[in-house]
C-alpha positions as CSV (number, residue, x, y, z in Angstrom):
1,X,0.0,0.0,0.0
2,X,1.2,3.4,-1.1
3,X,1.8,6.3,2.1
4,X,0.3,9.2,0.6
5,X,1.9,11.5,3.5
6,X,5.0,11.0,2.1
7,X,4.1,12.8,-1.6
8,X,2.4,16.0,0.7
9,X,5.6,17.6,0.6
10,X,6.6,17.0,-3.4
11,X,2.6,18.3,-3.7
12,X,3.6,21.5,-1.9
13,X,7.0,21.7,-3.3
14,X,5.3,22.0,-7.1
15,X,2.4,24.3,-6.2
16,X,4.9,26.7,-4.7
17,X,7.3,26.4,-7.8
18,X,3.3,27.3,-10.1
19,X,3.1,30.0,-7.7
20,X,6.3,31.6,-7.8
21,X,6.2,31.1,-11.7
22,X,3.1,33.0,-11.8
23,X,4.3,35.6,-9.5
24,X,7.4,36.1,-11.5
25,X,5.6,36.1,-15.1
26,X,3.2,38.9,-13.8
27,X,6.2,41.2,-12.1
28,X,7.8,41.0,-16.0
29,X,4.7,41.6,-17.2
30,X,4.0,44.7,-15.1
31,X,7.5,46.1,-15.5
32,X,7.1,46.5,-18.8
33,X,4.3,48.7,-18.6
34,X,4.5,52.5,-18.7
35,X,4.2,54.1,-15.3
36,X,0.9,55.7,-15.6
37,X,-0.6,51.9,-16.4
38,X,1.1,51.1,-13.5
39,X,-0.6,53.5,-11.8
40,X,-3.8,52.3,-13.1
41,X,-3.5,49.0,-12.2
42,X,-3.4,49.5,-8.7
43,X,-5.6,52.5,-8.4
44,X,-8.3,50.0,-10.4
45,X,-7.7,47.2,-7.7
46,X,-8.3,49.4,-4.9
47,X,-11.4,50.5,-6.3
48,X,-12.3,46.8,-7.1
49,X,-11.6,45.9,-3.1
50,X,-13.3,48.7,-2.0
51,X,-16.4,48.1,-4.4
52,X,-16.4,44.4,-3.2
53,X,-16.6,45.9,0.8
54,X,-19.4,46.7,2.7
55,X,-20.7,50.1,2.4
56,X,-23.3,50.7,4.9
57,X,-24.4,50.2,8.5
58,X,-26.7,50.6,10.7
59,X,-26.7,50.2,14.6
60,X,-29.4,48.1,16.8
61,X,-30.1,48.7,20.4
62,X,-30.8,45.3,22.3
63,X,-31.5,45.9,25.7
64,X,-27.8,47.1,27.4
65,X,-25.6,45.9,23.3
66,X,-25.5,48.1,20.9
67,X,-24.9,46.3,17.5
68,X,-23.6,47.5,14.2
69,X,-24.7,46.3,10.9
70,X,-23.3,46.1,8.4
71,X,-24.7,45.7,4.7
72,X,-23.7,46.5,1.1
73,X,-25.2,47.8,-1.8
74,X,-28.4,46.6,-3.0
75,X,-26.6,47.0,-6.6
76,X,-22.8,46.1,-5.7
77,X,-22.5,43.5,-8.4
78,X,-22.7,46.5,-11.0
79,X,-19.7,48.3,-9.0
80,X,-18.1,44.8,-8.8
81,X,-18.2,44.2,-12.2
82,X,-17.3,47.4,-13.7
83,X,-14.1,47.4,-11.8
84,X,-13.1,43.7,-12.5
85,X,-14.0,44.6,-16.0
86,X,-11.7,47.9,-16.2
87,X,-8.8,45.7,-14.5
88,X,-8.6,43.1,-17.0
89,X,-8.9,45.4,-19.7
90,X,-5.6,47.4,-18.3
91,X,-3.5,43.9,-19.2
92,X,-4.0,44.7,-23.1
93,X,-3.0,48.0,-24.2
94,X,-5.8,48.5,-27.4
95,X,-7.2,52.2,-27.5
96,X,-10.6,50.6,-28.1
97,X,-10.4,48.6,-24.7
98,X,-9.2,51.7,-23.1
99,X,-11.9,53.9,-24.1
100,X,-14.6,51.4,-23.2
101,X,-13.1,50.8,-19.8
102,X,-13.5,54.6,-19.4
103,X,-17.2,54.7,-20.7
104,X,-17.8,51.9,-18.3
105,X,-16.3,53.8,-15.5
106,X,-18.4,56.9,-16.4
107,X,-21.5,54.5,-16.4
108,X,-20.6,53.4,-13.0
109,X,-19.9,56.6,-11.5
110,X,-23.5,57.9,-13.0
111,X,-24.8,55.1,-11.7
112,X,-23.1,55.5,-8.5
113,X,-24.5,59.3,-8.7
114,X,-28.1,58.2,-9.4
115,X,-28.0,55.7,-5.9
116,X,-26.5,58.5,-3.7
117,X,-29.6,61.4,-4.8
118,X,-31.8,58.0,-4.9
119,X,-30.7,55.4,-2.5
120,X,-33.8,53.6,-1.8
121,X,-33.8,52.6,-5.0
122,X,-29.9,51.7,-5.9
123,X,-28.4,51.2,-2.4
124,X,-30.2,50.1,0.6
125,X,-34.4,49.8,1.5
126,X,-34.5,52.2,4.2
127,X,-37.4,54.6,5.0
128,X,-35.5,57.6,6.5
129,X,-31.8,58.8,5.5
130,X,-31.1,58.6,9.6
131,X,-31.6,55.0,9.8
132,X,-28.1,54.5,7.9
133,X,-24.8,55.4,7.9
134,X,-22.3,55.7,5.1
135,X,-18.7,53.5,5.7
136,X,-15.4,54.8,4.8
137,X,-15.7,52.3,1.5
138,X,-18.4,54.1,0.2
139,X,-16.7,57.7,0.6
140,X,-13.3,56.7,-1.1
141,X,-15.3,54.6,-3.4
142,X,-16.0,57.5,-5.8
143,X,-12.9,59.2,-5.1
144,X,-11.0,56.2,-7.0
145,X,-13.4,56.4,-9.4
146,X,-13.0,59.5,-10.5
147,X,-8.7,58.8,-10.4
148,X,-9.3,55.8,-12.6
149,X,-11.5,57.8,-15.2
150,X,-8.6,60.7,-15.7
151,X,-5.8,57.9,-15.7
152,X,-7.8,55.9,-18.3
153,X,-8.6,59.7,-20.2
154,X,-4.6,60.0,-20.4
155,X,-3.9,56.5,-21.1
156,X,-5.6,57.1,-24.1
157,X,-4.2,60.3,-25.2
């Protein structure tokens, strides 16, 4: 009978060696880009995380605890997506790619504009604008939004 405990470490051994291929084929990759697609690519995956977070919260007083809630966007998906789709499309440097990415953003951020005047309807399903609380994630949210949008604009010029 074959010990299969005694192939774990060859197992590990190999992933790593896939992993640190990996790592080393995407740092040549992103050296070769200019800096401002540098830029981009890390400016796009922080708006990606902080799309993906939770951007709301509310608080619940249970007899002596207070609790905070909190909840994401009713729409997030949209956010989600138009990030994840404006990061992949900074691996392939076509000026039609680039200038959909930045329609898309300006989609999203319209979008984004339409939940914040209307929020019941984009956002969250609460009666009165005192029963929530924005997070930190949904204030810097827009803020890399509107970074990504003029680095994509120049990227293209």
């Amino acid at each position: 009978m074959i010990n299969f405990l005694n192939y774990i470490p060859i197992i590990l051994k190999g992933w790593f060696v896939v992993f640190l291929r990996i790592v080393n084929s995407f740092l040549q990759f992103y050296l070769e880009k200019k800096n401002i697609t540098k830029i981009l690519f890390i400016t796009i995956l922080m708006q990606f995380v902080f799309a993906s977070k939770t951007w709301f919260y509310y608080s619940i007083q249970l007899t002596e605890i207070k609790e905070i809630i909190y909840v994401s966007s009713k729409s997030n998906l949209y956010f989600i997506f138009g990030s994840l789709f404006c990061f992949i499309s900074c691996f392939f440097e076509n000026k039609k790619l680039i200038l959909l990415s930045l329609a898309v953003q300006i989609l999203v951020g319209i979008f984004f504009i339409f939940g914040d005047t209307n929020p019941n309807l984009v956002h969250i399903d609460f009666l009165l604008k005192s029963d929530y609380f924005n997070s930190n994630s949904y204030l810097i949210y827009p803020v890399l939004l509107i970074i990504n949008s003029i680095l994509l604009l120049f990227s293209f010029i």
